[in-house]
C-alpha positions as CSV (number, residue, x, y, z in Angstrom):
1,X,-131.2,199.8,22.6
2,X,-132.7,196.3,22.8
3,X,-131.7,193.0,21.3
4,X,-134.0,191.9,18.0
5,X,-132.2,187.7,19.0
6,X,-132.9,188.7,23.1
7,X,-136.2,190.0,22.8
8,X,-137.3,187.2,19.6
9,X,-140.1,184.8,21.7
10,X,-138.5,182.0,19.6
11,X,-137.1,178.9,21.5
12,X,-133.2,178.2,21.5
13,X,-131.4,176.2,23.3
14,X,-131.0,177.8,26.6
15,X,-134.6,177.0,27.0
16,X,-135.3,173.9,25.4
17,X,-133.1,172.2,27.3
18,X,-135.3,172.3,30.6
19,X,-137.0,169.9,28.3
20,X,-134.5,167.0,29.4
21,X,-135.7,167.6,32.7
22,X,-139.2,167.9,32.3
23,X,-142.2,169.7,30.5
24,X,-142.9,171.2,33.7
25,X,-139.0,172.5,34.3
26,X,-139.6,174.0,30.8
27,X,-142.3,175.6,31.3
28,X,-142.0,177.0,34.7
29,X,-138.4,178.5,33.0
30,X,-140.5,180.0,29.9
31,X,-142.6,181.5,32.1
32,X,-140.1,183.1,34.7
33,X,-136.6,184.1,32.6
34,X,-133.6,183.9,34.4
35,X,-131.8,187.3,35.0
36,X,-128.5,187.8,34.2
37,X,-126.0,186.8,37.0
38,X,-122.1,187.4,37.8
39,X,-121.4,184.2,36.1
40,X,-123.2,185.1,32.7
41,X,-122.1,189.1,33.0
42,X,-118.4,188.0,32.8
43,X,-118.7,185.0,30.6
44,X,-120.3,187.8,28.4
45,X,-117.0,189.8,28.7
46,X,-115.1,187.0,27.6
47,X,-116.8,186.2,24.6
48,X,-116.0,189.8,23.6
49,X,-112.7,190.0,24.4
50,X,-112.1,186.5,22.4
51,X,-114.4,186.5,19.8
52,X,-114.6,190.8,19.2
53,X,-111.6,192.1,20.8
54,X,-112.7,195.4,18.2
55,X,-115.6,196.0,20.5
56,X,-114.2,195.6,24.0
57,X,-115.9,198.7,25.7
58,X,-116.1,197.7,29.2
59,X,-117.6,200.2,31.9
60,X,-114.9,199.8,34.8
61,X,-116.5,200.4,38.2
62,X,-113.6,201.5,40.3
63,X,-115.5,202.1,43.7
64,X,-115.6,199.4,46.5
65,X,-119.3,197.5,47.2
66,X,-122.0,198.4,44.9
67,X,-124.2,199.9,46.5
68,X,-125.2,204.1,46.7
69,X,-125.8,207.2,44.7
70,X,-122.1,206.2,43.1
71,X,-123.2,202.9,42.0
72,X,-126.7,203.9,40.6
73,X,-125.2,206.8,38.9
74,X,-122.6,204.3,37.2
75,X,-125.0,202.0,36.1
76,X,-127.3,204.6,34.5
77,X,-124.6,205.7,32.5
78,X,-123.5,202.6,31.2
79,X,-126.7,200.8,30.3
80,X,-125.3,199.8,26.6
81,X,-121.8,198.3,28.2
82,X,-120.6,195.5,29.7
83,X,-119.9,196.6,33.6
84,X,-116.9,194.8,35.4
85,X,-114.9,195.7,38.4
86,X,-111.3,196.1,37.9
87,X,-110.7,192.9,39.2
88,X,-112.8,190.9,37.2
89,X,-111.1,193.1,34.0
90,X,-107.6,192.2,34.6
91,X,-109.4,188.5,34.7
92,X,-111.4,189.1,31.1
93,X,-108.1,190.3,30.1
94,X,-105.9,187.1,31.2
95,X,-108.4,185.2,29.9
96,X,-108.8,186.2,26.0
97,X,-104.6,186.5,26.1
98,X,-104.6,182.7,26.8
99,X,-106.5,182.1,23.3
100,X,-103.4,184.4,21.9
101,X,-101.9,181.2,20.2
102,X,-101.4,180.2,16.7
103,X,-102.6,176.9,16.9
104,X,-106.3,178.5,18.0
105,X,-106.0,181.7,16.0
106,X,-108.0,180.2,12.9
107,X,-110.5,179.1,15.9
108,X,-111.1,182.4,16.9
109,X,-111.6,184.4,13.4
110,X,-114.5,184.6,11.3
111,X,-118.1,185.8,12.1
112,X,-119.3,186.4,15.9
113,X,-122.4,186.0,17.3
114,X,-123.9,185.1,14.4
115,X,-128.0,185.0,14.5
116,X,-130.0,182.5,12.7
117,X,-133.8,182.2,12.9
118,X,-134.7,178.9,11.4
119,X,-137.0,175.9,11.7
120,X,-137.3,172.5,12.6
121,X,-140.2,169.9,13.3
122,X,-142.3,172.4,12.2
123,X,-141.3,174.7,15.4
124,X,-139.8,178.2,14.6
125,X,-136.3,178.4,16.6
126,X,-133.5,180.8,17.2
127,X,-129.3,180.2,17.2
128,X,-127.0,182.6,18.0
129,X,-123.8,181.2,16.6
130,X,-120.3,182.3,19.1
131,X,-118.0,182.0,15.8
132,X,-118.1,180.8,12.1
133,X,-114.3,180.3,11.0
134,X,-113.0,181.6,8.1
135,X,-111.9,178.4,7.7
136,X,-115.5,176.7,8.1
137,X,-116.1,175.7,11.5
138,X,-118.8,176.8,14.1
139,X,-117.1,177.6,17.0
140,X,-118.7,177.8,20.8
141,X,-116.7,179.0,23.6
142,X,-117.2,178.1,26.8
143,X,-115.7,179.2,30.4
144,X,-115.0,176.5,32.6
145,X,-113.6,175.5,36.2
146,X,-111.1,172.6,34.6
147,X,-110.5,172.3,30.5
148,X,-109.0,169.4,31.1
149,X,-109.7,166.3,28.6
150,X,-112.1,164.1,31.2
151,X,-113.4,167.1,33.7
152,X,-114.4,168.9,30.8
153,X,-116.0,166.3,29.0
154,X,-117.9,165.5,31.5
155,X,-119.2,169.2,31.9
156,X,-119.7,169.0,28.1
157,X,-122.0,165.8,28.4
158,X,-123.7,166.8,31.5
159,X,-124.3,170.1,30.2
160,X,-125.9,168.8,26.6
161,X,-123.2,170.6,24.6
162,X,-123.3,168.1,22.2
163,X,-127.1,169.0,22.0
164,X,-126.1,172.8,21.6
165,X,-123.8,172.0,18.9
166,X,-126.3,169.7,16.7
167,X,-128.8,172.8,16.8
168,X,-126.0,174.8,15.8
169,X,-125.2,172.6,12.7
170,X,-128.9,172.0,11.7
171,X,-129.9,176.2,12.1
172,X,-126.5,177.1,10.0
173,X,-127.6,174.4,7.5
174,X,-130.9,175.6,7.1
175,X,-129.5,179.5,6.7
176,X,-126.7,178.3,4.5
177,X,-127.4,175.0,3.1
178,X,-123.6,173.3,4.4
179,X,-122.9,171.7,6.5
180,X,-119.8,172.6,9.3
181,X,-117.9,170.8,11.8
182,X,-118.3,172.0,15.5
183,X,-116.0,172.4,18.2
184,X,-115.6,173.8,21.6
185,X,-113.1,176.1,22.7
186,X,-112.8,175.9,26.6
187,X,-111.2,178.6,28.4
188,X,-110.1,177.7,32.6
189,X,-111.8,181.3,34.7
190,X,-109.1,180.5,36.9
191,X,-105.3,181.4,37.0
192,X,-103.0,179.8,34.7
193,X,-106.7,180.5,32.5
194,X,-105.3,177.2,30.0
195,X,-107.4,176.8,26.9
196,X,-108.5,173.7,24.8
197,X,-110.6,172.9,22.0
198,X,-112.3,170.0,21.7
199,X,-113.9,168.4,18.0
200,X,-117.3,167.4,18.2
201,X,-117.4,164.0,16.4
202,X,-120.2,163.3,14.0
203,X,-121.6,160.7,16.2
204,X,-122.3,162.8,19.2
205,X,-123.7,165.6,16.8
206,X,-126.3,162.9,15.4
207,X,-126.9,162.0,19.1
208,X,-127.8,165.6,20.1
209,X,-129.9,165.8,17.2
210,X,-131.5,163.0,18.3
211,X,-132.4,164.6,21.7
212,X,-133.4,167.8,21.0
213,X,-136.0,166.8,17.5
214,X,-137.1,164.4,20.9
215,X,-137.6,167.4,23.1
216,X,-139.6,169.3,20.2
217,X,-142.1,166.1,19.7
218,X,-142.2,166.1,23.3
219,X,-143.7,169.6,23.5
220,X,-145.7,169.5,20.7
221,X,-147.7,166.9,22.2
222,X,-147.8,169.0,25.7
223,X,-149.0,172.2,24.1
224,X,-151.9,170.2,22.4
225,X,-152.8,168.3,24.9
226,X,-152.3,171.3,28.0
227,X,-150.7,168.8,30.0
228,X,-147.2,169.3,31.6
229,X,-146.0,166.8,33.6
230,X,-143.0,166.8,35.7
231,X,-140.7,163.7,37.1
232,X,-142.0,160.4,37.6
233,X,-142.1,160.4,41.9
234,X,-141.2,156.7,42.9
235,X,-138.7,155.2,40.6
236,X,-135.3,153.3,40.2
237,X,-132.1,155.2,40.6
238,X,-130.0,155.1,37.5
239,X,-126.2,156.0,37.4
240,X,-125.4,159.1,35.6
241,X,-125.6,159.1,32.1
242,X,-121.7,160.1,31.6
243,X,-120.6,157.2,33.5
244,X,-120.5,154.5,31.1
245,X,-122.4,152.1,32.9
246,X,-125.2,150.6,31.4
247,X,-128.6,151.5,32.8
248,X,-130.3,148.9,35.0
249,X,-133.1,148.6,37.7
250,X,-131.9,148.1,41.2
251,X,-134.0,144.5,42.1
252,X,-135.1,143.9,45.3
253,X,-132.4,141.3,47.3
């Protein structure tokens, strides 16, 4: 059974944002689709077990390396499931137990993987939402390394979440016409697996909207004009842009 949101040729943000690299990143990434890893596989899982514990149907592949007649045979039986090892089960399992908590439940319930097709700068796009709250929130969950405050905000800013989140607001605005608050739910893929949500202010949502109406200028003008460039080769190198410090030009001494 295919995927009507996978297979849609619209852009989202998993491909727009090779535009902060380049044109050329973008397009060499249109044009070749990543296949799904480990990493995405499980992180799959996990939204599942989180966000729609009702459909948690893993296929559980008990053997040792995948490889053989066993391993083929597994996977052409499961082609509609999630496939995990038992390992990386017990792991899913840990994982979605850590959310467990009061304080995050209202963060957690509501409408998953929500699809919006939508529009903007004239450009036909495509959000799939992790969670709409019952309580009015869009909700994005993320696995990550270390949740805490300053490691994960700087995977956050390096990452372009912000960016994510603003084309989240903007597609359920124009599906709904309101406007919703956005946060991140961040969930450690390693033992004690701590969780943390993290608000979105209004000032970093403008900012990503900012950046990603940029990107869609950007490749208007390279799909009239059939010309995709890539980085500039000799320039100044900058500090990172979650660092704080002010951009400047290295002068010669």
């Amino acid at each position: 059974m295919g995927d009507a949101y996978r297979d849609d040729p619209r852009d989202s943000f998993s491909g727009l944002r090779w535009m902060d690299r380049s044109p050329a990143s973008y397009r060499w990434h249109r044009d070749h689709p990543t296949p799904q890893t480990d990493a995405m596989r499980i992180g799959d899982a996990v939204h599942l077990a989180v966000l729609q514990p009702e459909r948690c149907d893993f296929a559980i592949w008990e053997g040792g390396r995948r490889a053989g007649k066993g391993w083929q045979d597994f996977v052409a039986a499961t082609t509609d499931r999630t496939r995990l090892t038992r390992e990386e089960a017990e792991e899913v399992s840990l994982m979605a137990e850590a959310t467990d908590r009061d304080e995050l439940r209202e963060y957690v319930t509501g409408s998953a993987e929500m699809p919006i097709f939508w529009e903007a700068c004239g450009r036909r796009l495509k959000s799939r939402l992790d969670m709409v709250t019952a309580s009015g929130c869009i909700v994005d969950l993320k696995t990550t390394k270390d949740a805490s405050r300053d490691a994960f905000g700087r995977q956050a800013w390096s990452s372009l979440y912000h960016v994510q989140g603003a084309m989240y607001v903007d597609a359920y605005f124009f599906a709904t016409g309101k406007v919703l608050p956005y946060a991140l739910l961040a969930i450690e893929k390693e033992p004690p697996y701590q969780p943390a949500l993290y608000v979105v202010g209004d000032a970093l949502i403008r900012k990503g909207r900012e950046t990603y109406m940029g990107w869609l200028e950007r490749l208007k003008h390279c799909e009239a004009s059939g010309e995709w460039p890539g980085y500039e080769l000799v320039q100044y190198l900058q500090p990172p842009r979650w660092s704080g410090i002010d951009s400047y030009e290295l002068e010669e001494s």
